[in-house]
N, C-alpha and C positions, 0 to 999 in steps of 0.2 A: 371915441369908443362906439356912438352911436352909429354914425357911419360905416363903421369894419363890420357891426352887425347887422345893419343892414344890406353892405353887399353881399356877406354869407346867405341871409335869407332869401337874396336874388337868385345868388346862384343855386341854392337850393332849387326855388323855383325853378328856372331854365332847364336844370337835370329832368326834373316831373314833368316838365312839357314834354321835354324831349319824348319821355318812358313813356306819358298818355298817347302820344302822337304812333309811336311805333304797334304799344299795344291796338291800336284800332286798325292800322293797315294789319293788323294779323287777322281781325274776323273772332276774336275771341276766342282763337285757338279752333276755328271751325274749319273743316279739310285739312287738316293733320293726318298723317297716313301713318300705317302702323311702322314702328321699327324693323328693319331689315338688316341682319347684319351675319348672314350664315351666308353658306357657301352655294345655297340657289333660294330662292324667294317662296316665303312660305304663308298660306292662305294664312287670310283674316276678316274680321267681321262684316260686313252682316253673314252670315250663313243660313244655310236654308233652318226652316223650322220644321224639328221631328222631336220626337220620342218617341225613344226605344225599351224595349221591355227587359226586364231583369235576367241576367246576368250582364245583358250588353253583347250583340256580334260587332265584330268590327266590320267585316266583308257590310254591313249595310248603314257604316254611318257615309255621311255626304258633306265634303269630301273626304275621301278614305284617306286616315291619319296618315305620316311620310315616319318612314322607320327605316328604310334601308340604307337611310346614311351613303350615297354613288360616292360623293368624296372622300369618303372617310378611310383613309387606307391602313392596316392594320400593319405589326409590328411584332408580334410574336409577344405580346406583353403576356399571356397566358397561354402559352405554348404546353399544350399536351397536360393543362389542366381540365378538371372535372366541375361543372358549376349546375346548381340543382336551381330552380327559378319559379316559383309559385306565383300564379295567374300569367306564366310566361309565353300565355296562348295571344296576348294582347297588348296593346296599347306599350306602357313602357316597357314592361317585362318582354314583349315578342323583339321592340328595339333591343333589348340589352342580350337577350340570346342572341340575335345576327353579330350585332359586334362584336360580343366574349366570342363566338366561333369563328369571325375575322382575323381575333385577335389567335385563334388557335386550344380553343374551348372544345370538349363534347359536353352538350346540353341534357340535361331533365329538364322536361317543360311536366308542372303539375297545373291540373287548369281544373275546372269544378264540372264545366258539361255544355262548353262550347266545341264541338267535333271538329268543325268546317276552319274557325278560327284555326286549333290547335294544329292540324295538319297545314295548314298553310303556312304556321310558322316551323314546322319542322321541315317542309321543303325549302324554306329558305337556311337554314341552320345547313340544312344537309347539301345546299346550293353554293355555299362555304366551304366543302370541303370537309366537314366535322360532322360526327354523329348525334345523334337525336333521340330520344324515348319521349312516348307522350303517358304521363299517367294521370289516371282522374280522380282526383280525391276533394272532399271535404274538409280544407283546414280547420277548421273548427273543432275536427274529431279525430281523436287521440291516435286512436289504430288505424285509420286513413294516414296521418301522419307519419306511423312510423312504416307503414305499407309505404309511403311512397319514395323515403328514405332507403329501405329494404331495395326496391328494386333499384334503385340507382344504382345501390352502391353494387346488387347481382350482375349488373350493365354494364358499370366499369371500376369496378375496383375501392373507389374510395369517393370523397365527397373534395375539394378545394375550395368552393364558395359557395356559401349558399346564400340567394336573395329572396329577402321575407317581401313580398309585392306584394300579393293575394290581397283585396279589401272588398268592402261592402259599404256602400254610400246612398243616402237619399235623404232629402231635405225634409226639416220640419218643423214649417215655417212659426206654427205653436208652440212653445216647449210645455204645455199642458195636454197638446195632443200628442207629444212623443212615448207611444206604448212601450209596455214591456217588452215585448214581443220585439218590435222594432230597435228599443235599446240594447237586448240580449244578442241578435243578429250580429249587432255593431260590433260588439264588445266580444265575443265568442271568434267570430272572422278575423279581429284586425288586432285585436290581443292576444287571444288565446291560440290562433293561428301562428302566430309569432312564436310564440313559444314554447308552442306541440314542437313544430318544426327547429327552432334551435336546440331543443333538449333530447332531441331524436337526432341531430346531423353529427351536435358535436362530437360524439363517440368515435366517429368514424373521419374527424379533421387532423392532421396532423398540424406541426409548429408553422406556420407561413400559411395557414388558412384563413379564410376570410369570411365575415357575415357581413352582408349587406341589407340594411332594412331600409323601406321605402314610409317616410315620415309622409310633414307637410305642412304649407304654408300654415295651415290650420292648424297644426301644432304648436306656431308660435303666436301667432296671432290671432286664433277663433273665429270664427263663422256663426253668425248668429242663428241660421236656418242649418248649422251643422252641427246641433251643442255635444251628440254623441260620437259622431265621425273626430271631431277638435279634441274631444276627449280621448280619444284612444289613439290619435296620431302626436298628441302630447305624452301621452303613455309612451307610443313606442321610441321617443325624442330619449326617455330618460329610462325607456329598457336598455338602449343604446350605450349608454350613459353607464350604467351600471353595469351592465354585462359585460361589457369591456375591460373594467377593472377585474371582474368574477374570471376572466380567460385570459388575463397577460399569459400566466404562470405556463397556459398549455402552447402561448406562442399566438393563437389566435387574435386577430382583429376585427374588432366591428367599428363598424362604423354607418351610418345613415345620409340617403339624400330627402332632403326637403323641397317636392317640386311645389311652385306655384298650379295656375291652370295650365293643365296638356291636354289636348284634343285627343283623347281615348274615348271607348265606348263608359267610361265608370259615366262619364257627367252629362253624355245627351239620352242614359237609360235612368240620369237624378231627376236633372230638371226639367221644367216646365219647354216645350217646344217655344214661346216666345222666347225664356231665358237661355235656350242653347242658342239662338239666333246671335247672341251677342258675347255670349262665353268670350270672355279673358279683355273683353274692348277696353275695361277696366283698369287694367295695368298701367306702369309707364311705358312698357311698350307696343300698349293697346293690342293686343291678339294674345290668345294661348300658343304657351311653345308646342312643335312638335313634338312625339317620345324617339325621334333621334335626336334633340336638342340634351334629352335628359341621358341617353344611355352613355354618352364616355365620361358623366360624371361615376358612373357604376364602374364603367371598365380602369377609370383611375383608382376608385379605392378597392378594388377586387385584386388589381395588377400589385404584388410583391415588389416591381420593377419600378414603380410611380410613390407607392402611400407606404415604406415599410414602416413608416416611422410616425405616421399615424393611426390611430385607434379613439374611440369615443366621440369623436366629431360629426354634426350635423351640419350637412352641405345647404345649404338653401338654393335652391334653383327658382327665381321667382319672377325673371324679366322685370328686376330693376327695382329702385323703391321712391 
């Protein structure tokens, strides 16, 4: 007996040589390069160090985020639907109008009072083939909200999707320094934004319409320099959740994506210039995605064609775990 356990415990040993011998030609995991696995090569860390001031332009982050998706060939999956998109002047929201108007969308882009951004995504929208409005409103506020609703629907007729994006983010690294001020911002934007604007659209959605709310990692798993943004992106995880079941009966679907980090103006107008340098290195796939990584998860559950059969569900988009 003595024996037989002894040579288990040999060969145990052997195996651990083996494992120590390989872990060391790796360097401890040092020159590991980010994951690659789209259809062209997409930057990753270090990045230059900036911040950008509130609301965030995209025309001046460095490198400018990739949204046009060249591969991405459309299919008519929303042919000659209506889709309304708030903060859809940027970052994922300007990705996800190019592709819903690939896909055969006319766009509302609502934005808050970036100009330069917002025209530049309606020339692309309108560089598709499909029409475009830019309107400027404050989700936060009620009659902005339904003003923006209103024109849409003056524009074309009716609403088919509408994507709650819109948010407001910045770190705080204290949670004894996090104001009211600053709390209220949070919670008004990324809450109450959400649901001016669903309780303004749905009137005007027929049976096969769709909401799309843009969650987040932080919604499931919290951010400790983000206790209010986690909070209110758990919120919208389980407005999701709920409202769902609230709108079987009118036919409507909601549903949510959960990105991890994406290189949008939201997070180098949060953080710290050293800590945009390293945005997303973090992950398993070491870099943030781009917001074309994220938009055909929107144009899956917006598309009738793709998700009829789901509703309630949080997508997680998080490069890995």
């Amino acid at each position: 007996m003595q024996s037989k356990t002894a040579s288990e415990a040999a060969k145990q040993r052997h195996i651990q040589r083996g494992i120590d011998a390989r872990d060391k030609s790796k360097g401890n995991g040092k020159g590991q390069h980010a994951m690659q696995a789209g259809a062209r090569k997409y930057p990753e860390p270090p990045f230059p160090e900036q911040h950008h001031p509130k609301p965030g332009d995209e025309w001046a982050i460095d490198p400018a985020p990739l949204y046009d998706a060249p591969f991405y060939l459309g299919s008519k999956k929303l042919d000659d639907k209506v889709a309304l998109i708030t903060g859809g002047d940027s970052g994922i929201g300007r990705s996800v109008a190019v592709l819903f108007a690939r896909e055969g969308a006319d766009i509302a882009i609502v934005y808050l009072a970036e100009d330069r951004d917002a025209k530049a995504t309606k020339s692309a929208v309108e560089a598709e083939g499909r029409r475009c409005i830019l309107v400027k409103a404050d989700v936060s506020k009620r009659d902005q909200c339904r003003n923006a609703v209103a024109q849409t629907v003056k524009a074309f007729g009716r609403i088919d999707v509408l994507v709650n994006n819109a948010a407001f983010q910045i770190h705080s690294s204290e949670f004894a320094e996090l104001t009211e001020e600053h709390f209220d911002t949070t919670l008004k934007t990324n809450l109450y934004g959400y649901f001016h604007m669903a309780q303004e659209a749905v009137p005007h959605m027929k049976p096969g319409s769709a909401i799309i709310n843009t969650g987040s990692v932080t919604g499931i798993d919290g951010s400790k320099a983000l206790v209010d943004y986690s909070m209110t992106k758990g919120g919208i995880h389980a407005f999701t959740r709920a409202l769902s079941g609230n709108l079987l009966a009118k036919g409507i679907r909601v549903n949510a994506v959960a990105p991890g980090p994406v290189w949008t103006p939201l997070n180098p107008s949060d953080k710290e210039a050293g800590d945009v340098s390293k945005f997303g290195a973090d992950t398993p796939m070491k870099r943030p995605a781009q917001p074309e990584e994220l938009a055909p998860a929107y144009v899956f559950l917006a598309s009738p064609h793709c998700s009829s059969y789901i509703t309630g569900e949080i997508l997680p988009v998080v490069g890995g775990y």
